[in-house]
N, C-alpha and C positions, 0 to 999 in steps of 0.2 A: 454789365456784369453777367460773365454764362450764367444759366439755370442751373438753381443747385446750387450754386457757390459757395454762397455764404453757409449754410447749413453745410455744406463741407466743410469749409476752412474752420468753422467751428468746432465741429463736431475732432478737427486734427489737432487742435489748438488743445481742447480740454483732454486730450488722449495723451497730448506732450505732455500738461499740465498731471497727470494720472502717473504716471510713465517717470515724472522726475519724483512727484512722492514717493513711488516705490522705490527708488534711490536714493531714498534721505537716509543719509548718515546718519539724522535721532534716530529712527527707529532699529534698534538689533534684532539680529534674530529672533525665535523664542528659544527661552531657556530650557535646557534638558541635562536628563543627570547625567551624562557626560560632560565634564569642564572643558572647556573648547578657549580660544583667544580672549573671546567676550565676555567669558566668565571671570577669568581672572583679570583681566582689566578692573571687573566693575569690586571685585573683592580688593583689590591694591587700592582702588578710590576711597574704597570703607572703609581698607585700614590707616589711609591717610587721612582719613575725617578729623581723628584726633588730637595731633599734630597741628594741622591748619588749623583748626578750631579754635583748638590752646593759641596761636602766635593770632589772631581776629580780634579773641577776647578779650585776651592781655591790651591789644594795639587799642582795642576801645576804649576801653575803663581807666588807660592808665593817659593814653595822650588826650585826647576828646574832653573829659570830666576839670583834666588841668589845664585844658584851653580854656574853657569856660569858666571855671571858676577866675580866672588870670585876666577874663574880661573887663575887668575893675579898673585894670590898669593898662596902658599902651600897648604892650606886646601881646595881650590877649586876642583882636579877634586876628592880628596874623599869626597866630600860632593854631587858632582853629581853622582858618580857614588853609594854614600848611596841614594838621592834619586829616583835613578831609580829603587836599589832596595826596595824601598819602592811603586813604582809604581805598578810592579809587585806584592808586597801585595794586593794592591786594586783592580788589574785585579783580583785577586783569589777569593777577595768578589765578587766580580761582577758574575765571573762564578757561584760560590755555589748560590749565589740571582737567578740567568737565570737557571739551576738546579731543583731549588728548585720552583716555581712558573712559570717560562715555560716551564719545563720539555726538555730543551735544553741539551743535552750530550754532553761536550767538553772535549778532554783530557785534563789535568794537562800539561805543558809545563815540560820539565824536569828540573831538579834545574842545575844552571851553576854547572861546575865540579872547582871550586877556587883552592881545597885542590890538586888537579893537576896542576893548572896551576904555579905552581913554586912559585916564589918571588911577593913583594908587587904591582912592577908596570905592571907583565902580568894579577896579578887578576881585579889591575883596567882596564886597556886595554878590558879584558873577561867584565866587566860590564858595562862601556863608551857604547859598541858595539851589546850592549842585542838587540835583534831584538823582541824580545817579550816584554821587558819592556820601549821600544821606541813606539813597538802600544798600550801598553796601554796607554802611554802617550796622543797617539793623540786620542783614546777613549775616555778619559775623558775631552781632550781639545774640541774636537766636541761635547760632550752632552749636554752641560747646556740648548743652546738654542731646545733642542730636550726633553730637561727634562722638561723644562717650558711649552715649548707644548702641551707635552701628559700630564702633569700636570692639567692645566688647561681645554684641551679640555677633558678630563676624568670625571672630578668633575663637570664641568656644564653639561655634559651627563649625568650622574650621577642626575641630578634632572630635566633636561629639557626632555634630547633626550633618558632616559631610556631604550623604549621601541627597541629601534636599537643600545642601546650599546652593547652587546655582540659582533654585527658586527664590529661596529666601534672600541672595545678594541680587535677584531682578526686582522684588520689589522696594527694598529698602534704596537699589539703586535709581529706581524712577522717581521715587520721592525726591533725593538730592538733583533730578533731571528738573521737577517742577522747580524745586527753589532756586535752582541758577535762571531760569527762565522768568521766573516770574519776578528777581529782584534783582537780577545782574544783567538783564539784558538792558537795552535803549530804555530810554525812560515812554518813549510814546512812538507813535506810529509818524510825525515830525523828525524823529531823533533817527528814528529808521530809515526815514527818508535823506535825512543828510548823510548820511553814513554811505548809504546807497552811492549819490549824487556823487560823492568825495571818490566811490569806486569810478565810477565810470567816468569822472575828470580825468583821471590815471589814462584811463584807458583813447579819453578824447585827444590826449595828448602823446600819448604813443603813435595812436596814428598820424595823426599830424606832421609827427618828428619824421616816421618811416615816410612818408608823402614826399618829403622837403628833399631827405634823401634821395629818394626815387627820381623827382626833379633832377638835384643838383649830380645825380650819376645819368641823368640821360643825355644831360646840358653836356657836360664834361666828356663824354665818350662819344656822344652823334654831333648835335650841330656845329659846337666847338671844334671837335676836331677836323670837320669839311669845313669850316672856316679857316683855319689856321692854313689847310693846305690849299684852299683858294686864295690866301695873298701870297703864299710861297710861289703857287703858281704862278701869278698876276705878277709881284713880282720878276721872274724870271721870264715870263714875254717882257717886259719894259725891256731886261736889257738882251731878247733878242732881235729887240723890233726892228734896229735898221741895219745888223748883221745878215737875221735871216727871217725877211719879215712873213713868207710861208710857215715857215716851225711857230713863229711869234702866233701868227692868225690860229693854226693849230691850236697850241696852249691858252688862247683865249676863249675858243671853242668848249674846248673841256673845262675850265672854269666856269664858262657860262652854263655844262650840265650840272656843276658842284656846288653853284649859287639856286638852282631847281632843287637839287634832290636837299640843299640846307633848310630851304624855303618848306618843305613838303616834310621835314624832320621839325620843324616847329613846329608848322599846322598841327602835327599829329600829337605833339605834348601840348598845345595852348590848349587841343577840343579835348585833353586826357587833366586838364586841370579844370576847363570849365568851358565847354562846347557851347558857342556860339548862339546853335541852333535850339539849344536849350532854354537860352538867355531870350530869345526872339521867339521861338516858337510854341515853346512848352515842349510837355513832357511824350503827346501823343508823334510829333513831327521829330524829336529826339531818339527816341525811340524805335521808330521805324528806320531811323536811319544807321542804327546799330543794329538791327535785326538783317538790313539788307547785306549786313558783311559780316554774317553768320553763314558757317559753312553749310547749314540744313536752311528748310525755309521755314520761318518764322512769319505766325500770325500773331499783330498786335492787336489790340483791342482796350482802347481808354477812353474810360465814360468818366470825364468829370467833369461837371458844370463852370467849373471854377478851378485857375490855380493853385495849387497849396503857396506857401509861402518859401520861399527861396532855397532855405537850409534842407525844408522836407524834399523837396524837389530834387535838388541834389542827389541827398541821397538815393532816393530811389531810382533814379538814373545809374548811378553808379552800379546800385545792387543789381537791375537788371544788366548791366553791361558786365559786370564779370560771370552773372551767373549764365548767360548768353555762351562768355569766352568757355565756359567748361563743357557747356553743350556741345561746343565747337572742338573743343581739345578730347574731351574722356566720354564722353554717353554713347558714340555709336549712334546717334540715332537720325530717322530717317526726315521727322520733322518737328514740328517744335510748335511751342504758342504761348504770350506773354498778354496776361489782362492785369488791367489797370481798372480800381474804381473806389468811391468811395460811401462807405458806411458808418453812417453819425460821427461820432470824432473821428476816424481813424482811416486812414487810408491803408487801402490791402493790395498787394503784388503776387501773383500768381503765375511762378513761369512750369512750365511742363516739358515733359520732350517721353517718346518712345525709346529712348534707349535701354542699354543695358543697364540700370539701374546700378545699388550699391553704393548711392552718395552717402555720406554721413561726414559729421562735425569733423572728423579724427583723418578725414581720408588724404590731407595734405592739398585740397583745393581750392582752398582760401573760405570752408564754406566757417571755420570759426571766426576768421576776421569780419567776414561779414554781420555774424550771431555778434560777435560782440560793437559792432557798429551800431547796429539796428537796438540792441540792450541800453548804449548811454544815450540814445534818447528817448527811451521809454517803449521801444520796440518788440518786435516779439521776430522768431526765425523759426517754421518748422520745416523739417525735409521729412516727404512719405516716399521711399526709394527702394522698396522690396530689392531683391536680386532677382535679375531680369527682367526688372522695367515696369508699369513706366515709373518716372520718377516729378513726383508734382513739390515744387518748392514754394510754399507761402511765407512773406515778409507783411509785416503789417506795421507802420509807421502811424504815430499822432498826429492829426491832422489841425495845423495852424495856418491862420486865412493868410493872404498874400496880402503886407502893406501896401496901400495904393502911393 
């Protein structure tokens, strides 16, 4: 690991981390007596509190009390355990409303798993026991008189106390920011975590698709199609062979360069699916050997006692090879240098180059497919890329041991 490193890569890490709080959507501006977007967003939330509150309340007291009461009898606890999920609908408006108008970010709670849970009475059991459509429950059993409130005190602001409502609709608005937060989000930091997981499946899975693609359009336009015209070819020596067995030796000739350049078109998509060298060598001998067909010259550097295990290995393979290909394509730059190494769980990639700097997520150089590769498995992606140079990119991947 160069000197210094890691106290860099940290020190950029919690700067990303600083850098994306100040771009959190919760937090708005601050309020001033000019009514600006944010203002009246958060006064249409108020005066919808009413509204929603009334259709929570009603939805409580009238279906919930008569499921329960109806428990006596067969169709009681599927009637409560339909209205709670029906509770859970109305938590979802509520988020997309708190969204949408307070610019609140709350995960989606994950859907119960039913179609696992076996037979009729563990799916009721699974929803009797919702932790998440229990607090909406009490969401909307507490709003009415919170709804009437901001209801009311909104609208007479609204033509008395105008000139300090923005203030007055910041605070009343962060209040309903707490209670969406704190009873309509996931039920626990578990629930966050699947929610999470479920994100980045999507995303495991787009790539995969675009991969297969990629494959089956390289298949199909390169070696397929020098395939097809070497038996056309082959063909058509057979029948010049003992008319004109020159032109025939000819036509073999050249097949025999289109069976090479076939040969050297697989090579290059079997070590662009899974190199070889890779598999035999590890990551430091893989590596070098994608830096030596880098147009600048590249110093590797991999300190690791040990392999990671397969998947992490991969990846990072991959990340340095494209981020290599853009050094080579857009930086301008005169040389370059790729470290590899590893700190307590996590393995950290570090590639650099003196160019012209200017990378970012947005710039169309695959650097978000990579942010998001390195994300679904728990990864981190920061680029430091002033305008004009240099530009240091750190990846940092979980570090899992390699099955013997």
């Amino acid at each position: 690991m160069p000197p210094g490193t890691l106290a860099h890569v940290t020190e950029k890490l919690l700067s990303a981390s600083a850098a994306t709080a100040d771009r959190n959507p919760d937090r708005p501006p601050p309020a001033r007596l000019a009514y600006d977007a944010h203002t009246w967003k958060e006064i249409a939330h108020l005066l919808a509190n009413l509204p929603m509150a009334l259709l929570g309340f009603v939805y409580v007291v009238t279906v919930l009390p008569t499921s329960a009461f109806l428990t006596v009898t067969v169709i009681g606890f599927p009637l409560l355990a339909a209205g709670l999920l029906g509770a859970r609908q109305l938590g979802r408006l509520e988020r997309a409303r708190a969204r949408k108008l307070l610019g609140v970010r709350v995960d989606e709670p994950s859907r119960l798993p039913v179609r696992s849970a076996g037979g009729l009475f563990p799916r009721l059991w699974m929803a009797l026991k919702d932790p998440v459509a229990w607090r909406t429950v009490l969401y909307d059993f507490i709003r009415l008189p919170w709804g009437i409130l901001t209801f009311t005190l909104t609208l007479t602001s609204l033509f008395v106390l105008w000139p300090v409502l923005p203030f007055i609709a910041r605070g009343l608005a962060n209040v309903d920011r707490a209670m969406v937060r704190g009873l309509l989000s996931p039920s626990d930091e578990l629930e966050r975590r699947i929610a999470e997981l479920e994100s980045d499946r999507g995303v495991v899975v787009d790539t995969a698709a675009a991969d297969l693609r990629r494959i089956e359009r390289d298949l199909h336009d390169g070696a397929q199609a020098r395939l097809v015209n070497l038996a056309m070819g082959l063909g058509l020596a057979k029948e010049k062979l003992l008319e004109d067995p020159d032109y025939a030796a000819a036509m073999v000739e050249e097949a025999h360069g289109e069976v090479k350049l076939a040969l050297q078109e697989l090579r290059d998509l079997a070590r662009g699916i899974h190199p070889a060298v890779l598999t035999d060598r590890g990551l430091d001998a893989a590596l070098s050997a994608v830096a030596s067909r880098c147009t600048v010259p590249v110093k590797v550097t991999v300190d690791l006692e040990y392999r990671p295990a397969e998947a992490i290995e991969g990846i990072a393979y991959f990340t340095v090879s494209e981020l290599l290909q853009n050094v080579s394509k857009h930086s301008g730059a005169k040389a370059a240098s790729v470290d590899v190494w590893r700190t307590e769980e996590r393995l950290l990639i570090q590639v650099a180059d003196d160019g012209r700097g200017g990378a970012h997520l947005d710039g169309g150089t695959g650097m978000r497919g990579l942010a998001e590769r390195l994300d679904a498995v728990d990864g981190l992606f920061v680029i430091d890329s002033p305008s004009g140079g240099p530009t240091v990119i750190t990846a940092e991947l979980p570090w899992r041991d390699r099955q013997r």
